[in-house]
C-alpha atoms as a printed R data frame, in Angstrom:
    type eleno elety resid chain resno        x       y       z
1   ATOM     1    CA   UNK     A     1 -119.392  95.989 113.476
2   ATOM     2    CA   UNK     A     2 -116.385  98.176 112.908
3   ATOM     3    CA   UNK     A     3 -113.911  98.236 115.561
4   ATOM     4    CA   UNK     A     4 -112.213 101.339 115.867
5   ATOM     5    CA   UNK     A     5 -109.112 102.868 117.687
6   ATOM     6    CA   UNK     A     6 -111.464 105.478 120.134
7   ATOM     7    CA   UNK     A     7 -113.506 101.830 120.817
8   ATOM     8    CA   UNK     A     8 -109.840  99.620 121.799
9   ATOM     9    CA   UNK     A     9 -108.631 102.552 123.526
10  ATOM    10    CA   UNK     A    10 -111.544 102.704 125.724
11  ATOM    11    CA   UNK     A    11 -111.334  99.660 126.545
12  ATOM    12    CA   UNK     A    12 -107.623  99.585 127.358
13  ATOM    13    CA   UNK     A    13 -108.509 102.443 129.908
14  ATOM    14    CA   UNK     A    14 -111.347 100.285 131.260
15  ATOM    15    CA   UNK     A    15 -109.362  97.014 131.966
16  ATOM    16    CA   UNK     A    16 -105.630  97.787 131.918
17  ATOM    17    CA   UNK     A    17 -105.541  94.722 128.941
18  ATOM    18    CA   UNK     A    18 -103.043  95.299 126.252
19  ATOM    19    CA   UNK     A    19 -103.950  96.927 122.462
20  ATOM    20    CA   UNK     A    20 -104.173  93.518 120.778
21  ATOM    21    CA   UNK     A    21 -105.912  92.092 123.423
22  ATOM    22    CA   UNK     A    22 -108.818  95.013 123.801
23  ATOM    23    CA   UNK     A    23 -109.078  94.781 120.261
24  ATOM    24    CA   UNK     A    24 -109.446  90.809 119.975
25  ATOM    25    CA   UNK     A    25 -112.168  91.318 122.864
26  ATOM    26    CA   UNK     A    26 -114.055  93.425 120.904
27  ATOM    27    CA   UNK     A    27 -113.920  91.736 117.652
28  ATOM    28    CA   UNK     A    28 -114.900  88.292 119.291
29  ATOM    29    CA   UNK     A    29 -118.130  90.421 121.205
30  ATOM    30    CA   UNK     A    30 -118.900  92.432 118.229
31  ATOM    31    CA   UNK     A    31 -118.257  95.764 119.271
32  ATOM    32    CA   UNK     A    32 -120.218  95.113 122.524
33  ATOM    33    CA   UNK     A    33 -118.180  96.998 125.157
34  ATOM    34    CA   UNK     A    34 -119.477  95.109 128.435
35  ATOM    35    CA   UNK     A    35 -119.158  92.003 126.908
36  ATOM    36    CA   UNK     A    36 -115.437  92.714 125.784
37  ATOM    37    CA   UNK     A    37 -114.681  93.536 129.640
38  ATOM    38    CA   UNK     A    38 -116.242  89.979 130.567
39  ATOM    39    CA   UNK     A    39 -114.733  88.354 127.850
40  ATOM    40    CA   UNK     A    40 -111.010  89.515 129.161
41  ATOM    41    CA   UNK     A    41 -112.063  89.094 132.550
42  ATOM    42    CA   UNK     A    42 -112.777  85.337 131.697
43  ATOM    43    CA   UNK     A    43 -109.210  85.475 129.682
44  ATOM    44    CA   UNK     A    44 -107.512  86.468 133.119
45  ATOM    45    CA   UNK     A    45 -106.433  89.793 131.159
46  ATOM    46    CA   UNK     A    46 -108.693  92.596 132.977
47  ATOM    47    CA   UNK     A    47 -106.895  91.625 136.438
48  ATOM    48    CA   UNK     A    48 -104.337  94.705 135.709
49  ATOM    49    CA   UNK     A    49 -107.250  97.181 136.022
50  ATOM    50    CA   UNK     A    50 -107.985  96.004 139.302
51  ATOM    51    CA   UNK     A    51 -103.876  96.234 140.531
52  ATOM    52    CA   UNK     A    52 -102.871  99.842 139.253
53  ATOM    53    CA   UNK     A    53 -104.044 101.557 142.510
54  ATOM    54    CA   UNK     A    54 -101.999 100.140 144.348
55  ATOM    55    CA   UNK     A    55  -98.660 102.061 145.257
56  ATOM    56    CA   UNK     A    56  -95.306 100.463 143.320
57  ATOM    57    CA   UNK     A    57  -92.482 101.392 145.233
58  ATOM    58    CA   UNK     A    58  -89.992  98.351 145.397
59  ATOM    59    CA   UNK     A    59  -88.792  97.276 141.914
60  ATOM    60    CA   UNK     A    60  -85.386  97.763 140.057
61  ATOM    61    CA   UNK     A    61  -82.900 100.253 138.222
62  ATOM    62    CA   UNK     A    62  -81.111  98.765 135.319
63  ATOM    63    CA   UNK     A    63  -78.121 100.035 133.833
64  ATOM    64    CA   UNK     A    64  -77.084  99.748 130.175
65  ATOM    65    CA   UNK     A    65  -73.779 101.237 128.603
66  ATOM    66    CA   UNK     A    66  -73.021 101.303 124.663
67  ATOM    67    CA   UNK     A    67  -69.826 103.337 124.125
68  ATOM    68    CA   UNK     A    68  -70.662 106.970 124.901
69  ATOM    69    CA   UNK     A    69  -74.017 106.259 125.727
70  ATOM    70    CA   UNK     A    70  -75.687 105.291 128.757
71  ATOM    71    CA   UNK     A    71  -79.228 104.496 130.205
72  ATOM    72    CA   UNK     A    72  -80.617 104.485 133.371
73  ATOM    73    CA   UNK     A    73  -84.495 102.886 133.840
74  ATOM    74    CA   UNK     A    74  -86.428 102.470 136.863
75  ATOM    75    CA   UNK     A    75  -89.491  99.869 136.688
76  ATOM    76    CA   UNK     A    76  -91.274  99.963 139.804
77  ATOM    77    CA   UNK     A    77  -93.124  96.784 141.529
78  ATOM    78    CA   UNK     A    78  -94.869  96.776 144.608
79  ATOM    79    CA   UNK     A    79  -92.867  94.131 146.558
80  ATOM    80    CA   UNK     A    80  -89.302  93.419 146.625
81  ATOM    81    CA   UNK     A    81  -90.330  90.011 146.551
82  ATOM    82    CA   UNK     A    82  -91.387  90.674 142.708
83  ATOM    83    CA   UNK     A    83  -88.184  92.282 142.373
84  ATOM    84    CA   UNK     A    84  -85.925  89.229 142.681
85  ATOM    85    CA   UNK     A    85  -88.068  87.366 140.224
86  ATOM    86    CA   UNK     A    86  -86.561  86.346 137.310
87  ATOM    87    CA   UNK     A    87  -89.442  86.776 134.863
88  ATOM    88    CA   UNK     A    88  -89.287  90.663 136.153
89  ATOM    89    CA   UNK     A    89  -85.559  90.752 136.092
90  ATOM    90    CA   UNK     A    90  -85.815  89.582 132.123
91  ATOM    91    CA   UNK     A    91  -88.400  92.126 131.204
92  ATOM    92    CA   UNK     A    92  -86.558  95.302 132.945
93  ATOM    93    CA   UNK     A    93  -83.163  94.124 130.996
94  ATOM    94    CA   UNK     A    94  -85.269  94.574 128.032
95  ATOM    95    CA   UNK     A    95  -86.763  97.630 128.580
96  ATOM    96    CA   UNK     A    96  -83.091  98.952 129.561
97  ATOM    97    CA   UNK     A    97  -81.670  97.926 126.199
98  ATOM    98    CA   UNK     A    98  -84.641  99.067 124.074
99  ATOM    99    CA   UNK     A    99  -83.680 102.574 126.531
100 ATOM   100    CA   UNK     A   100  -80.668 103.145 124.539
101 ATOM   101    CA   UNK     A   101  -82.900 103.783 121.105
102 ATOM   102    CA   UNK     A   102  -85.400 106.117 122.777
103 ATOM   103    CA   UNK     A   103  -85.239 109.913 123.012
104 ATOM   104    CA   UNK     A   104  -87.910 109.763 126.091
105 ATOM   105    CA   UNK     A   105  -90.212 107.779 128.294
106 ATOM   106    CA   UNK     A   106  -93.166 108.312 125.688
107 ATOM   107    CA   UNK     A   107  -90.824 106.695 122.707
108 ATOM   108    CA   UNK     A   108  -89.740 103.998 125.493
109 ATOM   109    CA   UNK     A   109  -93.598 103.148 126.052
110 ATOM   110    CA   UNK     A   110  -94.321 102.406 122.326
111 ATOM   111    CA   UNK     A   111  -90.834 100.542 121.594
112 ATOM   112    CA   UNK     A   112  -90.934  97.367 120.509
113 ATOM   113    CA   UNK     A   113  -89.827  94.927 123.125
114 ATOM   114    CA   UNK     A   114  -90.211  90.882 121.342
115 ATOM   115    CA   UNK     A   115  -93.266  92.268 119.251
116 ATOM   116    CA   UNK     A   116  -95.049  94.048 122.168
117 ATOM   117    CA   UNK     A   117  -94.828  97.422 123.320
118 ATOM   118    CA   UNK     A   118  -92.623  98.275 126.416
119 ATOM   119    CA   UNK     A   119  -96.236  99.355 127.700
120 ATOM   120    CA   UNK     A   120  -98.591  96.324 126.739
121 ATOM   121    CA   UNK     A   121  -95.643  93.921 127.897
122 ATOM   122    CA   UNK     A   122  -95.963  95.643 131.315
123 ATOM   123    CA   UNK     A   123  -99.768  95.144 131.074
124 ATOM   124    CA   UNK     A   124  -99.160  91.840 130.232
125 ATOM   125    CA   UNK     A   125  -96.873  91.338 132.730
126 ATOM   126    CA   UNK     A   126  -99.106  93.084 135.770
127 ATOM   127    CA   UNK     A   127 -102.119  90.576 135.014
128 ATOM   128    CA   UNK     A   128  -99.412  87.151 135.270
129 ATOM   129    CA   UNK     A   129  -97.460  88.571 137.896
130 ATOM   130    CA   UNK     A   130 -100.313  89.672 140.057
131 ATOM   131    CA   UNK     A   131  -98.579  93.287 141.029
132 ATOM   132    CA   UNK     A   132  -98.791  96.980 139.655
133 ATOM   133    CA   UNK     A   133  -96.048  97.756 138.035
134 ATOM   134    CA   UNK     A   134  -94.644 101.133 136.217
135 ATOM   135    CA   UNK     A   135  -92.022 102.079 134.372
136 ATOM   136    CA   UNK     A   136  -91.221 105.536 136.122
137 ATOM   137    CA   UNK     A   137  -88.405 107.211 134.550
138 ATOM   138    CA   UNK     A   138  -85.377 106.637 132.300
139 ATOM   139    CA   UNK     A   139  -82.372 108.641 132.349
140 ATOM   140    CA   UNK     A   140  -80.058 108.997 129.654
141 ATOM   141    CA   UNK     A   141  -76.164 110.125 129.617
142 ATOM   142    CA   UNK     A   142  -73.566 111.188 126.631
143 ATOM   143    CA   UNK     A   143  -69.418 111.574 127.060
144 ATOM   144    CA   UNK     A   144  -66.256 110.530 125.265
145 ATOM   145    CA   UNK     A   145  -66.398 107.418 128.002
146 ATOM   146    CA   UNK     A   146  -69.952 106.539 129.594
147 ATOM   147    CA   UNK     A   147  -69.187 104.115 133.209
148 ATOM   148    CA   UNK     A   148  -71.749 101.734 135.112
149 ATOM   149    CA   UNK     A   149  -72.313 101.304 138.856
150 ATOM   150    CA   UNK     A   150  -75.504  98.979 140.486
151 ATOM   151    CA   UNK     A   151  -75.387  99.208 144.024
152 ATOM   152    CA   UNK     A   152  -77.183  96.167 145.847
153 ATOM   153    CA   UNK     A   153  -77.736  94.580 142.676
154 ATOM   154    CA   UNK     A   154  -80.160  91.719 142.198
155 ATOM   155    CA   UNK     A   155  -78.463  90.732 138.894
156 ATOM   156    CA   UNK     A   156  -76.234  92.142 136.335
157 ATOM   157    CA   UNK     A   157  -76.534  95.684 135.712
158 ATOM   158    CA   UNK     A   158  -79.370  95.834 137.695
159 ATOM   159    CA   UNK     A   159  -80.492  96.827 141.332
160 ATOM   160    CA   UNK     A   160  -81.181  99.160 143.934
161 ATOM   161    CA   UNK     A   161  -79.127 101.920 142.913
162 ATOM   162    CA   UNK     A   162  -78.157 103.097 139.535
163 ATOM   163    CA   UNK     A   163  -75.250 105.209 138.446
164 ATOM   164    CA   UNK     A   164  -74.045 106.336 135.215
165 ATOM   165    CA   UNK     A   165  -70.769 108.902 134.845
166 ATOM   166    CA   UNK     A   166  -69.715 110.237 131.693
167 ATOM   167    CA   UNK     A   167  -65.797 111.414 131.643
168 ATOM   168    CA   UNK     A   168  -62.745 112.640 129.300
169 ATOM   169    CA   UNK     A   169  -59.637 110.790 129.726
170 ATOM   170    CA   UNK     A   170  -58.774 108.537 132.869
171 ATOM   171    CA   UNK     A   171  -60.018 104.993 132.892
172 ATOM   172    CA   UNK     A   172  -63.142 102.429 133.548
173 ATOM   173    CA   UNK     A   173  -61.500 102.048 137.157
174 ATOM   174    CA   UNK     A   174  -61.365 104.897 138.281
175 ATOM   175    CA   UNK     A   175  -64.991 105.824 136.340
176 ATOM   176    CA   UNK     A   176  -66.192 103.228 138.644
177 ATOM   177    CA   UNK     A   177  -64.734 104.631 142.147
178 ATOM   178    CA   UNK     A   178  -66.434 108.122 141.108
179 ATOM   179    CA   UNK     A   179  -69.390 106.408 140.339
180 ATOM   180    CA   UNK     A   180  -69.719 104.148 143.677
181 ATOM   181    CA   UNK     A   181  -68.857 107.693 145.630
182 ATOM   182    CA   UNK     A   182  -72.388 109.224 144.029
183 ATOM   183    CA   UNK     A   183  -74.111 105.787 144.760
184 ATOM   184    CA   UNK     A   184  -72.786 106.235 148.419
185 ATOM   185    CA   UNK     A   185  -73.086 110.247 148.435
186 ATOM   186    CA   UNK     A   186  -76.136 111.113 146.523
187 ATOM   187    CA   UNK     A   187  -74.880 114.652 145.028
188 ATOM   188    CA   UNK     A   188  -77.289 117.064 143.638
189 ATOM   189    CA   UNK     A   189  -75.541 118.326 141.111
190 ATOM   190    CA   UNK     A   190  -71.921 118.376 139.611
191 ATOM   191    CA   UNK     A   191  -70.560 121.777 139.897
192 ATOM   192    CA   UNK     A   192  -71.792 125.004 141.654
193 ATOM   193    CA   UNK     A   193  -73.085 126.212 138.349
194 ATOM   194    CA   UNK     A   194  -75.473 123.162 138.038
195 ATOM   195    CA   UNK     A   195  -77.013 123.647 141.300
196 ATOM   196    CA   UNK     A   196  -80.708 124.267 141.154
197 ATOM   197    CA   UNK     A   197  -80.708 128.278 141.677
198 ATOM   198    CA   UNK     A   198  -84.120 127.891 143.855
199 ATOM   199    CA   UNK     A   199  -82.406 125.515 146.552
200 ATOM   200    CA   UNK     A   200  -79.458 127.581 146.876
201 ATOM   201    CA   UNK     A   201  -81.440 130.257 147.564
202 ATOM   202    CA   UNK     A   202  -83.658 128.454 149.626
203 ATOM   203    CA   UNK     A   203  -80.745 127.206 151.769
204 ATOM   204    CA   UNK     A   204  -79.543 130.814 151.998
205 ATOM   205    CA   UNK     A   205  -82.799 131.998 153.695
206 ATOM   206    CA   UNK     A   206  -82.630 129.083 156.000
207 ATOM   207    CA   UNK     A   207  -79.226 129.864 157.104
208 ATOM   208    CA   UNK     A   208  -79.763 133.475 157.129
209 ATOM   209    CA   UNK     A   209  -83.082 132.503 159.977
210 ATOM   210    CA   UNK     A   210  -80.815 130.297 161.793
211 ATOM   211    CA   UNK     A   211  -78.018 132.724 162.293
212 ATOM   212    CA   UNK     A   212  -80.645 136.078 163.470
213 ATOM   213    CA   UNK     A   213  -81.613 133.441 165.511
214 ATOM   214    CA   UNK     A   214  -78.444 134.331 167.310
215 ATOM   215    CA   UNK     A   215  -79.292 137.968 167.683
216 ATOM   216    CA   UNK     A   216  -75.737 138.701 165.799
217 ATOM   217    CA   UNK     A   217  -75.465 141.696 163.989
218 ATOM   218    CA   UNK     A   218  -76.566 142.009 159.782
219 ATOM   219    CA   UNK     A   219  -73.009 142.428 158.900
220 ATOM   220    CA   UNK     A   220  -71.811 139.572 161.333
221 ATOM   221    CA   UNK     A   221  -74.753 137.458 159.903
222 ATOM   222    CA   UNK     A   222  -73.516 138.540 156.351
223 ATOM   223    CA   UNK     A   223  -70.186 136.927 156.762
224 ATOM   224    CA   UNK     A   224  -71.438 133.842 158.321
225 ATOM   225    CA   UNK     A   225  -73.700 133.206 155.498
226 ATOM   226    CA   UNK     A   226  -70.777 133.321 153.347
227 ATOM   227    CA   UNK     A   227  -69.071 130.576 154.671
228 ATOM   228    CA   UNK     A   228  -71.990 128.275 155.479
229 ATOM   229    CA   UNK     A   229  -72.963 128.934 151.797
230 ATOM   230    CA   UNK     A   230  -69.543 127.929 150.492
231 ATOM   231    CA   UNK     A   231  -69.666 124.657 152.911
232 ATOM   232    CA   UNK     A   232  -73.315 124.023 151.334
233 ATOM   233    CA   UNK     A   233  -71.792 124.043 147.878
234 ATOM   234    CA   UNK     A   234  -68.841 121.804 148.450
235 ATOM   235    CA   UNK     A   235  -71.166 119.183 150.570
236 ATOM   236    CA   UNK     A   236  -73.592 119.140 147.825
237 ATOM   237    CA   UNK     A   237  -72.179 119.298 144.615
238 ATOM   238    CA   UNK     A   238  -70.001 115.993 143.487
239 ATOM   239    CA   UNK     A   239  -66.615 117.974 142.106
240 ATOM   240    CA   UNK     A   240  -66.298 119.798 145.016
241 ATOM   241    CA   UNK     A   241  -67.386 116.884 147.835
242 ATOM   242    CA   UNK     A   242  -64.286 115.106 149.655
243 ATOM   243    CA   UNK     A   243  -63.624 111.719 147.216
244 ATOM   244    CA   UNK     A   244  -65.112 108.935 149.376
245 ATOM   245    CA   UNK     A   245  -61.850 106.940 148.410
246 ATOM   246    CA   UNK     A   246  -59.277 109.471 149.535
247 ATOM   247    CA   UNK     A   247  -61.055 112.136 151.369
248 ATOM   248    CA   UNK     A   248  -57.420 114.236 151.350
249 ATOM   249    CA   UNK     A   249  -58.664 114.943 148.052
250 ATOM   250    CA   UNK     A   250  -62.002 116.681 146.004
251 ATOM   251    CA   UNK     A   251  -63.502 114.682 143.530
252 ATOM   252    CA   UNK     A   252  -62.468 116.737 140.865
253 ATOM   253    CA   UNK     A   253  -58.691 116.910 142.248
254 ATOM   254    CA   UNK     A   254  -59.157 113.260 142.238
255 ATOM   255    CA   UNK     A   255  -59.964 113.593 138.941
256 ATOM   256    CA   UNK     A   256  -57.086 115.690 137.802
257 ATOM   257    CA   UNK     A   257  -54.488 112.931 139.086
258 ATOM   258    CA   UNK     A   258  -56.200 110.575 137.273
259 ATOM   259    CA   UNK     A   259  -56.245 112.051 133.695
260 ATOM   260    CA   UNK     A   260  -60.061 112.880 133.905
261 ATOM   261    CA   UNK     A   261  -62.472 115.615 133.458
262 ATOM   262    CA   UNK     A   262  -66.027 114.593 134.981
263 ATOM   263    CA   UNK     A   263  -68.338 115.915 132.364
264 ATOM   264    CA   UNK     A   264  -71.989 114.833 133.903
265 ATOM   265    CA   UNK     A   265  -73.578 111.402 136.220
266 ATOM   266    CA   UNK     A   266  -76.842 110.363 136.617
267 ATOM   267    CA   UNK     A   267  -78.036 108.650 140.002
268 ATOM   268    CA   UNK     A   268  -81.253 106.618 140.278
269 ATOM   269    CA   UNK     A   269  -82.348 104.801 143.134
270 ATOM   270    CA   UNK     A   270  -85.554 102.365 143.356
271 ATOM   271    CA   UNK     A   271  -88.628 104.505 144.968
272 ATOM   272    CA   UNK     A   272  -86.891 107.315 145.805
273 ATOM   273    CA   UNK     A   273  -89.662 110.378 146.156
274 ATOM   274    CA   UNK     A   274  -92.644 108.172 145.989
275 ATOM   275    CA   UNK     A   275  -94.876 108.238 149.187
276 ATOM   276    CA   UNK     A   276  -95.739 104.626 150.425
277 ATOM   277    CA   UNK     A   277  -99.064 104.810 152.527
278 ATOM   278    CA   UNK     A   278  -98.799 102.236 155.729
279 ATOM   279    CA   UNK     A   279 -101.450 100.933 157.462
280 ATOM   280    CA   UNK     A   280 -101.462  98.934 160.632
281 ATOM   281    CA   UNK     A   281 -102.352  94.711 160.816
282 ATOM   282    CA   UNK     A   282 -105.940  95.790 161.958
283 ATOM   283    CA   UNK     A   283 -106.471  98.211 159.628
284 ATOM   284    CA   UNK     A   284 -105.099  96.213 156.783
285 ATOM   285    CA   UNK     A   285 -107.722  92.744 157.405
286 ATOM   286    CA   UNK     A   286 -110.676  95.240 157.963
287 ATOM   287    CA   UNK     A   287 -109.577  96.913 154.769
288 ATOM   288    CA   UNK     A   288 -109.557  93.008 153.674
289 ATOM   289    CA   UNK     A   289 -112.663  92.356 154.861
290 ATOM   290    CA   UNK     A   290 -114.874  94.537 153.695
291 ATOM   291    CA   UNK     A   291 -113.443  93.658 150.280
């Protein structure tokens, strides 16, 4: 019987096993769909399907600079425990260095990572491992000079937190005090002008409640929006925060006495924005129990 792409894709779906593997399945069963899923079951290479419900929140961010170019990837496990292993550790360095070649997280998926895709060595890596894993986002970052930062790292260029900061002018050390100040400071954007227009405005309303709260008068309330506004900005936005290693100065005066213009960072940190449902002991051996 023919085996076709719809049939290995299908099966993929089904059992979480990798392309080559679905389609070996279904070559050795004849085409026979429940006999494929058996057949990797018996292989140990269905146990994926059975993991990727479960949440992946732990994991690592791996760092990779070439030049101008930098790339930030998070791959997500479900214990921290995973997270130290070495076998993981190996496989994320990968995927960061086959990050620098792709334009998104679909091309990252189908590169080639030692004859496997990124996504069927992840597959592959879920059923030995014993853990869902993801690959949840990659990050990429251009300038004249592109510096590294890992925060809590587990190995090199990998960790907990990852930073990237592209610059003109000034040099690797102080690239690397800017870029430990957004590990530490988490800034959400880099200037005023790159501030998402919906949160400033969402900001203003809340301040705006807060202060009528007071039962001041509009024109009062006007003013003091003004400055509260101008405080939100410079708290928020990573020129314009006080420079974690001299807080005398900005970040962006900072900048200016070191010969550098700040052109653009990226910050990733393991889990962030992913919900983690907890249940108690008892609930968690009932869960067990009734398999």
């Amino acid at each position: 019987m023919a085996i076709t792409a719809a049939m290995v894709k299908e099966l993929r779906e089904s059992t979480g096993a990798g392309m080559m593997d679905a389609k070996k399945a279904l070559v050795e069963n004849d085409g026979n769909m429940e006999a494929a899923v058996d057949w990797l079951r018996t292989k140990g290479l269905a146990k994926a399907a059975k993991k990727s419900g479960r949440t992946a929140a732990e994991g690592l961010v791996a760092v990779v600079v070439d030049g101008g170019n930098g790339v930030a990837v998070e791959v997500n496990s479900e214990t921290d425990f995973v997270a130290k292993n070495g076998e993981f550790q190996e496989m994320v360095g990968g995927i960061a260095k086959a990050a620098l070649g792709a334009a998104d997280i679909d091309a990252l998926n189908a590169a080639d990572l030692g004859g496997k895709s990124v996504a069927d060595t992840l597959t592959d890596k879920i059923a030995t491992i014993g853990e869902n894993m993801s690959l949840r986002r990659m990050e990429k970052l251009e300038g004249d000079a592109v510096v590294s930062y890992v925060h809590n790292a587990a190995t090199q260029g990998m960790g907990k937190i990852g930073v990237l900061v592209a610059m003109n002018g000034g040099d690797e050390a102080f690239g690397k005090q800017v870029a430990m100040h957004i590990a530490a400071v988490n800034p959400a954007a880099l200037s005023e002008a790159d501030l998402d227009a919906a949160v400033v405005e969402k900001e203003k309303q809340v301040q705006m409640d807060i202060a009528r709260e007071s039962g001041k008068p509009e024109q009062v309330i006007e003013k003091m929006i003004v400055g509260r506004m101008k405080k939100f900005v410079a708290e928020s936005t990573l020129l314009n925060q006080q420079f974690v290693v001299n807080p005398d100065l900005t970040v962006e005066a900072a900048a200016k006495e070191a010969g550098a213009t700040i052109t653009g960072f990226v910050r990733v940190e393991v889990g962030e924005g992913i919900e983690v449902e907890k249940e108690d002991f008892a609930a968690e051996v009932a869960k067990a129990a009734q398999g």
